[in-house]
N, C-alpha and C positions, 0 to 999 in steps of 0.2 A: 940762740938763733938757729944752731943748727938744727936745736931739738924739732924747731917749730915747723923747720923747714921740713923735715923727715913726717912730720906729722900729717902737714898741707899735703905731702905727694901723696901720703895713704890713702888721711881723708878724702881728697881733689881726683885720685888718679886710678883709686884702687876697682874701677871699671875700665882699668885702660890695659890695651896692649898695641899690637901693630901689626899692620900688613905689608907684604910687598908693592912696591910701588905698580899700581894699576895703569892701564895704559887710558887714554882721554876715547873720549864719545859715549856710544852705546857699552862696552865694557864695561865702562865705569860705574854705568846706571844699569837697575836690572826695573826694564816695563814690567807692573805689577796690573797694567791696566786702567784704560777710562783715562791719561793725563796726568798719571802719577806713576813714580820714577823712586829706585832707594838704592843707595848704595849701603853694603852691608861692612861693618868692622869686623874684623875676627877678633874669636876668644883669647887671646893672650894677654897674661899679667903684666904687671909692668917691669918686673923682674927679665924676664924676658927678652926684655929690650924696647922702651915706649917711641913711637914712631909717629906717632898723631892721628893716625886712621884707623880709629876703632870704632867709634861710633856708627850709628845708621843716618847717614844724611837724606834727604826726603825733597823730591821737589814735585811740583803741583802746576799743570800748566792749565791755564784759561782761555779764554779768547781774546783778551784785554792783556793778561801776561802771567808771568810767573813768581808762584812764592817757593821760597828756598825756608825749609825747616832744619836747623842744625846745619855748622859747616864745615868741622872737623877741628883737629888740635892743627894745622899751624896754616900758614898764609898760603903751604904749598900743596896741601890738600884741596885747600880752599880754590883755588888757581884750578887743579884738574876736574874740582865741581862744577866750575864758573866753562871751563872748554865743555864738558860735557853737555853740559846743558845749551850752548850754542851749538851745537852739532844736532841738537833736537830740534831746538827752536829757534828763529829771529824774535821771537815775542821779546820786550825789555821785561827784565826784573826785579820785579813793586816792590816783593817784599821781603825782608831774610828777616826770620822770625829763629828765637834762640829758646829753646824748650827749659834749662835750666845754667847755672854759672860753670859748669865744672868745665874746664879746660879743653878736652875732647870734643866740645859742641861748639864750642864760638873763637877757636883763633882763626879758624878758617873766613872768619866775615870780613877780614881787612882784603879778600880777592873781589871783593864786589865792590867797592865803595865806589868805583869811577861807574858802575851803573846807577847810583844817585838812587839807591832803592831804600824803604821807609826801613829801620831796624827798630824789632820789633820784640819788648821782652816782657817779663813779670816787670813790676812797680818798683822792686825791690832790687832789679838785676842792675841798671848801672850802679848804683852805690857798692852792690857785691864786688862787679867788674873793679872798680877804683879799688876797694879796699885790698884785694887780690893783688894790685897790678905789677908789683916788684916780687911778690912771693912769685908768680907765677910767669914772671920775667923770668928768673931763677932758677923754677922746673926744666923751663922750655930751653938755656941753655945748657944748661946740665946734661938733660935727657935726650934734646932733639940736634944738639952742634948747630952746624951749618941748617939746616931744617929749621931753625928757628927765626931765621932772619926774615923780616915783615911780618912776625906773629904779633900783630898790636893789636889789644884792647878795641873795640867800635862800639860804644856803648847805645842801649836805644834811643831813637829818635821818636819812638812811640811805645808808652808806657801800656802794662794791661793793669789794671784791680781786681775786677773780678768779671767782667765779660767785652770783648769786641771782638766786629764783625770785619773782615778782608776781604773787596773783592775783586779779583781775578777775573771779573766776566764771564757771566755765563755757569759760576761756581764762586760762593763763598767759603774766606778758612772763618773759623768760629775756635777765636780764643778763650780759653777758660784759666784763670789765674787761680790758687790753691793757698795756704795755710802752711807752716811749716810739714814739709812731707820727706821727701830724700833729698831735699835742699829747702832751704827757706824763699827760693826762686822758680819755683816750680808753672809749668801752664804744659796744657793740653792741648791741640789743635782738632777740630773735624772739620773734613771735606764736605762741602754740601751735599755736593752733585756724585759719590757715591759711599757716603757715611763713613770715610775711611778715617780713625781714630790715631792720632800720633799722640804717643806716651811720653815720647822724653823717656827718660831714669825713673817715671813713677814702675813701670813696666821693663823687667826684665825676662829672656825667652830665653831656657837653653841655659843661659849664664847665670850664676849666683847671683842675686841682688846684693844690692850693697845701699849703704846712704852714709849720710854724716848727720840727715837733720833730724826727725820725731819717729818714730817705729810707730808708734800709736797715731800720729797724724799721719804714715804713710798705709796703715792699713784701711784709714779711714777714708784716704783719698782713692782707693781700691776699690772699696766698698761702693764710691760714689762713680767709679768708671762702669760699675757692672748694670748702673742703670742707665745710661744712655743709650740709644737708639742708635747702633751703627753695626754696618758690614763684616767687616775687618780692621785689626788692630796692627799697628805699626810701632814696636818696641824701641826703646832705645838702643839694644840692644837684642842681638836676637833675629828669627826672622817672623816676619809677618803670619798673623793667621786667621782665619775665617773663625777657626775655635777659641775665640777668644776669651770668650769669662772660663775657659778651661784652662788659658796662658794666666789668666788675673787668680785663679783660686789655687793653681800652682804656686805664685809667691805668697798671696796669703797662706798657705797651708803653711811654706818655709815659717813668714815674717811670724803668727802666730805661735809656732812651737816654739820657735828663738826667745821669744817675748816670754814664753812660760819658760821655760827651761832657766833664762839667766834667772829669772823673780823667785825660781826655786833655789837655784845654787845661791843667792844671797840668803834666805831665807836660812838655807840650813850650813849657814857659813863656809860654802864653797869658794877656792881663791879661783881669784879672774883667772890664771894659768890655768888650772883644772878644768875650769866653765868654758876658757877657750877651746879644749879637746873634746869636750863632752856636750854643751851644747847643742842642741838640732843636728846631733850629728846620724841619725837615723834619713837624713836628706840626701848623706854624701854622695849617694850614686844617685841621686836624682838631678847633678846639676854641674856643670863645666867648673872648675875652677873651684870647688866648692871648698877644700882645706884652707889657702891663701887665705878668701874673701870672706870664709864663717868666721876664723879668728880676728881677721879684725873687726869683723863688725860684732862680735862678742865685748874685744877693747875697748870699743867706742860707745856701746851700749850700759853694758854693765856698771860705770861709774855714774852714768847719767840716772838706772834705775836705782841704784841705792840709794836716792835722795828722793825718790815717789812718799 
């Protein structure tokens, strides 16, 4: 059990670190422009110290109301998103849409629920949520203490498959649901009203990528972000950028040398230990965190390619 547990933190967390506690309003949020609002997570591992505030939470105001993309790891991140965004707006809050299952993005949804807003996930994410919900009960008191108290599970009240429309008035989100990628729970968000692209974990900027779910299904869902029609992209990680298929062909450069590199070191009987040093390691200065997060995702990979 312990093992398993040690495994979930890696696979679940290993895009996690922590911030200092931010103060509530406009601080919290940085205007990126046109109605939309992000707060940024910092680069730190989980080693470090996991705190719940790492991700990029995202919110989207309309004229009818507000969607909340991503809410953070715990009830009390959640809580300083939910102030925040009342300091912007009186608008009520439609909808808290969760980009993928990994801990960092959705314990923060249990601060919204008394606004009765639609939650909003992949097809696939409540059953994730549940299967999760004592492993990652677990994490959260281990890792977060006191910080972990109202971090409960909100599972969706509205499923995606593979495409629905949100609206906000005046601006739709346009959900896209995915295939096994850096979760088996993956979607996409675009703004209507000015093509602003939210990634989730399929997009990482700045920081290592990482996944637990298909390297091949996530290069493929890459591929499929570089043809859409938008502005700017909004990482999971990371900060936004107008140069975005130059953010999307950066991970791909990583995800693809990774993918050769392990399928050689099997080939010519290289041990996972050595594959973990040596691997894509011609990246290392190109990416935050990049010793920690290539080893594991070398770990995680490499046993799954030896059975292609």
């Amino acid at each position: 059990m312990k093992v398993l547990m040690k495994m979930l933190m890696l696979l679940c967390l290993v895009s996690c670190g922590q911030t200092e506690t931010v103060a509530s309003g406009t601080s919290f949020l940085k205007d990126i422009g046109d109605g939309i609002y992000v707060h940024h997570g910092e680069h730190l591992d989980i080693d470090e110290g996991y705190q719940g505030d790492i991700a990029n939470l995202s919110v989207v105001v309309g004229s009818k109301g507000v969607g909340v993309i991503d809410t953070g790891g715990s009830f009390k991140v959640g809580q300083q998103l939910r102030m925040a965004i009342k300091e912007i707006t009186d608008l009520p809050i439609l909808f808290v849409v969760n980009t993928h299952v990994h801990p960092d993005h959705i314990f923060g949804n249990a601060a919204f629920i008394e606004d009765k807003p639609q939650f909003v996930g992949h097809e696939k994410l409540g059953e994730a949520m549940k299967l999760r919900e004592d492993s990652y009960a677990n994490i959260n008191e281990t890792l977060l203490g006191q910080d972990a108290k109202g971090s409960d599970i909100v599972v969706p009240t509205l499923a995606v498959k593979d495409k629905l429309e949100l609206d906000l008035g005046d601006r739709k989100l346009e959900i896209t649901g995915y295939a096994v990628a850096h979760t088996n729970t993956d979607i996409t968000v675009i703004d209507s009203k000015t093509k602003t692209l939210f990634t989730g974990d399929l997009l990482f900027a700045e920081r290592t990528p990482v996944l637990e779910g298909d390297i091949k299904g996530l290069i493929s869902a890459l591929e499929t972000l570089k043809t859409y029609d938008v502005a700017q992209v909004v990482p999971g990680h990371g900060h936004e950028a107008k140069d975005w298929k130059g953010s999307i062909n950066n991970e791909l450069r990583y995800l693809n040398l990774l993918l050769t590199d392990i399928r050689a070191a099997i080939e010519n009987d290289v041990s996972l230990e050595e594959a973990m040093e040596t691997a894509a390691a011609s990246e290392r200065d190109k990416w935050e965190l990049f010793d920690v997060a290539n080893r594991r995702n070398v770990n995680i990979l490499y046993p799954a390619l030896e059975w292609e």
